[in-house]
RONULUM-850369 format. One record per residue (C-alpha): residue in three letters; residue number from 1; chain; x, y, z. Coordinates in nm, 2 decimals. Each point is the difference from the previous one (the first is absolute). Layout:
N
ALA|NUM|A|X|Y|Z
...
//
This chain:
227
UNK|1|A|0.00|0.00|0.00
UNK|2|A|0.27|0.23|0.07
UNK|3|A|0.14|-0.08|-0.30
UNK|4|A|-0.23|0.12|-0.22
UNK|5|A|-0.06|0.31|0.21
UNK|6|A|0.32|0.11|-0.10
UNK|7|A|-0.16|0.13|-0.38
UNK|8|A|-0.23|0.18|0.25
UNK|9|A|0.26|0.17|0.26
UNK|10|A|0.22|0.06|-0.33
UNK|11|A|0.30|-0.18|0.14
UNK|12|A|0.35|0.00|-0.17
UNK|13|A|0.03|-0.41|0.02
UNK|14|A|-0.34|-0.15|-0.07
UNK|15|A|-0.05|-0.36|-0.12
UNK|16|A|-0.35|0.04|-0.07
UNK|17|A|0.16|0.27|-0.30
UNK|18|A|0.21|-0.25|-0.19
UNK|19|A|-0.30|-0.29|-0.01
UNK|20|A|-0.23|0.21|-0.12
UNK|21|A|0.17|0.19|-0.25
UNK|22|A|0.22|-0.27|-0.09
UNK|23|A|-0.08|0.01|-0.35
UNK|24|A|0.07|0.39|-0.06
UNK|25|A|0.33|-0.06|0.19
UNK|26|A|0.07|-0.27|-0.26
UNK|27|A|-0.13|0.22|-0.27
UNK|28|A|0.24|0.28|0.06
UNK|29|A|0.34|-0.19|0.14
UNK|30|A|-0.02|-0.16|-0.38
UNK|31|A|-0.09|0.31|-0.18
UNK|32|A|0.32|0.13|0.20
UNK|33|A|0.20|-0.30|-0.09
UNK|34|A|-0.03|-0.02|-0.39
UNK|35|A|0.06|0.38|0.01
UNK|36|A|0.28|-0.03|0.16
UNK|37|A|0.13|-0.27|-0.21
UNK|38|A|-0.11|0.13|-0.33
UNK|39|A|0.19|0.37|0.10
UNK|40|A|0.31|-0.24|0.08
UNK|41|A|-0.01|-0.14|-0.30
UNK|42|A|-0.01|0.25|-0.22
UNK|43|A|0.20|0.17|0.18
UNK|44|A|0.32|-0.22|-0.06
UNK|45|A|-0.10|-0.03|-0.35
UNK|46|A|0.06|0.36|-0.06
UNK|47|A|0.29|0.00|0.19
UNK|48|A|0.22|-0.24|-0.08
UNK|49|A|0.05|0.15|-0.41
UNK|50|A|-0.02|0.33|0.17
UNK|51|A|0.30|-0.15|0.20
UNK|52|A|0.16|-0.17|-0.27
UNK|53|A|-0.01|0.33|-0.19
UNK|54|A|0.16|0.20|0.28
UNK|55|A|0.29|-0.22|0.05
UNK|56|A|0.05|0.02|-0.38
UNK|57|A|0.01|0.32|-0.06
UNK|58|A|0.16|0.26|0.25
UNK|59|A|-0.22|0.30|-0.13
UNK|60|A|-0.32|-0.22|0.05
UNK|61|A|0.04|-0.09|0.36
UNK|62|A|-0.03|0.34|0.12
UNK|63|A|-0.27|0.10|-0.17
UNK|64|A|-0.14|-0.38|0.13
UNK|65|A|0.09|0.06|0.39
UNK|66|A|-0.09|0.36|-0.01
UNK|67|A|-0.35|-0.06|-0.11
UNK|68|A|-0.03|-0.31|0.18
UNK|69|A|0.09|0.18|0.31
UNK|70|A|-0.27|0.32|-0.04
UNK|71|A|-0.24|-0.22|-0.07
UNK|72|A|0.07|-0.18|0.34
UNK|73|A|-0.02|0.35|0.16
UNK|74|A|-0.36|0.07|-0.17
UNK|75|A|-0.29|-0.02|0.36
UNK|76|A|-0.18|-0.29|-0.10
UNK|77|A|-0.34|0.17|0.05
UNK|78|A|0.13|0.25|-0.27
UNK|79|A|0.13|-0.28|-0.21
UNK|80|A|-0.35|-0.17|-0.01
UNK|81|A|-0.12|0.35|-0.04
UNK|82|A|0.20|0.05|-0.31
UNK|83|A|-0.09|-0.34|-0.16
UNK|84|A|-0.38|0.03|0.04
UNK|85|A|-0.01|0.26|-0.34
UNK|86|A|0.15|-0.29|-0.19
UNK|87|A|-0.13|-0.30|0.12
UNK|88|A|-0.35|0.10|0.20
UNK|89|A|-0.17|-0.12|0.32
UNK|90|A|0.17|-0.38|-0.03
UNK|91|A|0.26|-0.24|0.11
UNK|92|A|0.24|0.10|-0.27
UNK|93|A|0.09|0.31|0.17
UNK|94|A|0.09|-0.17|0.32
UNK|95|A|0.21|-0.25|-0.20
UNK|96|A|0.18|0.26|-0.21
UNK|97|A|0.09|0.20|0.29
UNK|98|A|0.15|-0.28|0.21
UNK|99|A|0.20|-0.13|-0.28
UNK|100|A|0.14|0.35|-0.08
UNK|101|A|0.14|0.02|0.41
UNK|102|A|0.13|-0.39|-0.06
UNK|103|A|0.21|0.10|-0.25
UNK|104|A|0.26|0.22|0.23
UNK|105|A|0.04|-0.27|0.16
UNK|106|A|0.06|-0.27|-0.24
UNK|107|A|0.18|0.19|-0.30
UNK|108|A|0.28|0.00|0.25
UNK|109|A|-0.04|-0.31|0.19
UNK|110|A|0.06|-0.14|-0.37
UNK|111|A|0.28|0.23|-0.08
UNK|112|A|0.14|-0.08|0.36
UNK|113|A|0.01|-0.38|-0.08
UNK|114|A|0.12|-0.01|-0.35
UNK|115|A|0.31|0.25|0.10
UNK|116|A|0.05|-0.24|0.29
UNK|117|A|0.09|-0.27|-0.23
UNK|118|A|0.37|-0.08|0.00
UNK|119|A|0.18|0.05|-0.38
UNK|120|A|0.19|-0.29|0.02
UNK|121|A|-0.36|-0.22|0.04
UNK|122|A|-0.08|0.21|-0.37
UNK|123|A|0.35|-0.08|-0.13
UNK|124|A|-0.01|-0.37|0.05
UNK|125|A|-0.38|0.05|-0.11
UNK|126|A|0.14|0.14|-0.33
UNK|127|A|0.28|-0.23|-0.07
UNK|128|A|-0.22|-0.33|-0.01
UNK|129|A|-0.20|0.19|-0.25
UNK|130|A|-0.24|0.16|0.17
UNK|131|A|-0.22|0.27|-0.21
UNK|132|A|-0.20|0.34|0.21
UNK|133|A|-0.30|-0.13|0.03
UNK|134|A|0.16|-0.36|0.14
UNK|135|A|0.24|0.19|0.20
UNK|136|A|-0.30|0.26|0.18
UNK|137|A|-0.24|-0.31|0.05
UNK|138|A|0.21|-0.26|0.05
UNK|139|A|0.32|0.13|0.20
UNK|140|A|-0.14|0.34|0.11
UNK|141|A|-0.32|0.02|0.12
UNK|142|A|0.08|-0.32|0.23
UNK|143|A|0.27|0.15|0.14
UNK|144|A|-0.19|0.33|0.07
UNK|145|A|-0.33|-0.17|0.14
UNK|146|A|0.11|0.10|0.40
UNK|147|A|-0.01|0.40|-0.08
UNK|148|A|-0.27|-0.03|-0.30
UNK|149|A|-0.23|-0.22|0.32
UNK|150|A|0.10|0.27|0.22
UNK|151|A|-0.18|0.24|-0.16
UNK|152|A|-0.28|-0.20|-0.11
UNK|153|A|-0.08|-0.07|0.38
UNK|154|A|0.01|0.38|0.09
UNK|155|A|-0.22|0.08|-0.30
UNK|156|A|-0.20|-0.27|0.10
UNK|157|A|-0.08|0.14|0.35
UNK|158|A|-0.03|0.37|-0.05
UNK|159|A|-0.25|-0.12|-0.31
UNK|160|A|-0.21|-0.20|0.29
UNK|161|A|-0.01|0.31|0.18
UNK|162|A|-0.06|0.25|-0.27
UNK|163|A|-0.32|-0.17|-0.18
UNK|164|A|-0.18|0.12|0.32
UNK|165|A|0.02|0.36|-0.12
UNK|166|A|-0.19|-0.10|-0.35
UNK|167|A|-0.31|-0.02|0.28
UNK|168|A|-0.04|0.38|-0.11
UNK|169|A|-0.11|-0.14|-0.32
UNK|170|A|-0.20|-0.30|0.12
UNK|171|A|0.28|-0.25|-0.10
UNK|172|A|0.23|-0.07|0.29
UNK|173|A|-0.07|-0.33|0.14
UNK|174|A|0.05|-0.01|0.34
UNK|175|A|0.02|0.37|0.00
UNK|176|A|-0.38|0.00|-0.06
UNK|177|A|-0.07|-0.11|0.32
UNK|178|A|0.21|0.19|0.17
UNK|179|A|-0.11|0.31|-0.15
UNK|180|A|-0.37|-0.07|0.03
UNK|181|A|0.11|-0.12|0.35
UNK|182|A|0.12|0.36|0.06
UNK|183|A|-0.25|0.20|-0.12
UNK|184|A|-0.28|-0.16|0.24
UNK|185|A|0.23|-0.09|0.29
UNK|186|A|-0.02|-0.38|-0.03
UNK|187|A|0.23|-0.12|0.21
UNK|188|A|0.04|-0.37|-0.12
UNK|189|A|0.01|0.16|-0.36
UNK|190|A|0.26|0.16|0.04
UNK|191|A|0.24|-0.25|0.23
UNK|192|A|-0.12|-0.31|-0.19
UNK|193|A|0.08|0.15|-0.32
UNK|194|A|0.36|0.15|0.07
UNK|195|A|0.08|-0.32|0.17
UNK|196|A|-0.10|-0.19|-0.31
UNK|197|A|0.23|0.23|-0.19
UNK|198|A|0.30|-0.05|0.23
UNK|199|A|-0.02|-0.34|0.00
UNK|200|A|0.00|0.02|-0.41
UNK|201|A|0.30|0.14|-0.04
UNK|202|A|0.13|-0.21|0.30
UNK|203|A|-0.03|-0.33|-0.20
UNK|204|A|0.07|0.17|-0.37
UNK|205|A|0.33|0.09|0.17
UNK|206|A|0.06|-0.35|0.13
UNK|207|A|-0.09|-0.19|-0.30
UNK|208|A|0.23|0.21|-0.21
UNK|209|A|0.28|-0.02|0.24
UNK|210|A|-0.05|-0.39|-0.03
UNK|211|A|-0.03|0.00|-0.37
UNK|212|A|0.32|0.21|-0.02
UNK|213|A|0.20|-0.30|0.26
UNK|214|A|-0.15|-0.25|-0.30
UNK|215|A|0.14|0.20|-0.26
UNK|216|A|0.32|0.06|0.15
UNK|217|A|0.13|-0.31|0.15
UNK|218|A|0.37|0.12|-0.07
UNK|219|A|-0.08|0.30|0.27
UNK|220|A|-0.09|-0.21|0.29
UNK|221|A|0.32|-0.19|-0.08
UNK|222|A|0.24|0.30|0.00
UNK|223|A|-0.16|0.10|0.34
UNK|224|A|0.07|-0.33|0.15
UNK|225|A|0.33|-0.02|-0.09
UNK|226|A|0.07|0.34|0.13
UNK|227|A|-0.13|-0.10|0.30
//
């Protein structure tokens, strides 16, 4: 009984909250999940050539990191703001906004790993015949997966956390509920939601980290032998 009293007295923890709005909990966590992966996604799509075109030519990667890096700077409210002309009331403008901010990060994440890579590993790469697209993919890339995961995990959070704000625009997942939660006091709202959204980014940070250990076998082997 006390339980479900709790919707009434408008407590912060309240069980009775999550069983009966379990559904619209479910509703927006995945909403927030497939934005978030979707505004990953593309967002390492446009930056790796973006990268790539940087490290190739010298007169490019400024103009790359420079923009890159205003961008980053750019209020997300006002970014959203900015993209709603273009795109309208929709989820494209919370996507396009969140893959604009990832790409500070992993332009030079990618640039980071790829300079990283020692010249003699290219060398021998070379000598046993090894062509540029064979020697980025194949010798590379591998080699520059600990700094390129690095900032796919950072980008990965901060995205978690920054798909709340597209709640402005009646897209932001979890952010939803925490803004309707807001707006009328609703205690539960509000707590279950940003606890929801902290635990997102929680286990997207975990399972990356893990992936990376999978894809990098080589790393936890260095580390035990230095130890």
């Amino acid at each position: 009984m006390a339980d479900g009293n709790c919707l009434i007295s408008n407590e912060w923890i309240c069980g009775e909250y999550v069983r009966t709005r379990g559904q619209e909990l479910t509703d927006a966590t995945l909403e927030h999940v497939w934005i978030t992966l979707a505004s990953v996604a593309i967002g390492l799509l446009v930056a790796f050539p973006l990268a790539l075109l940087a490290r190739r030519w010298r007169a490019v990667s400024g103009a790359v990191l420079g923009l890159t890096t205003v961008l980053y700077t750019v209020p997300s409210l006002a970014m959203f703001s900015l993209l709603l002309p273009v795109f309208g009331v929709s989820v494209a403008v919370v996507i396009t906004g969140l893959v604009l901010y990832s790409l500070t990060i992993l332009v030079r994440n990618i640039m980071a790993g790829l300079a990283s890579v020692p010249e003699e590993a290219r060398e021998a790469a070379r000598g046993m015949g090894y062509g540029p697209l064979r020697l980025l993919f194949g010798v590379e890339l591998p080699l520059a997966l600990p700094a390129l995961m690095a900032g796919l995990r950072i980008t990965t959070v901060s995205t978690v956390s920054l798909t709340t704000v597209g709640a402005i625009i009646g897209y932001g997942g979890l952010g939803n509920l925490i803004y309707e939660g807001m707006r009328s006091f609703f205690k539960a709202e509000v707590l279950t939601a940003s606890v929801l959204c902290v635990a997102l980014a929680v286990v997207a940070d975990l399972l990356l980290l893990a992936l990376q250990r999978l894809l990098t076998p080589w790393a936890r082997k260095s580390r035990k032998g230095t130890t």
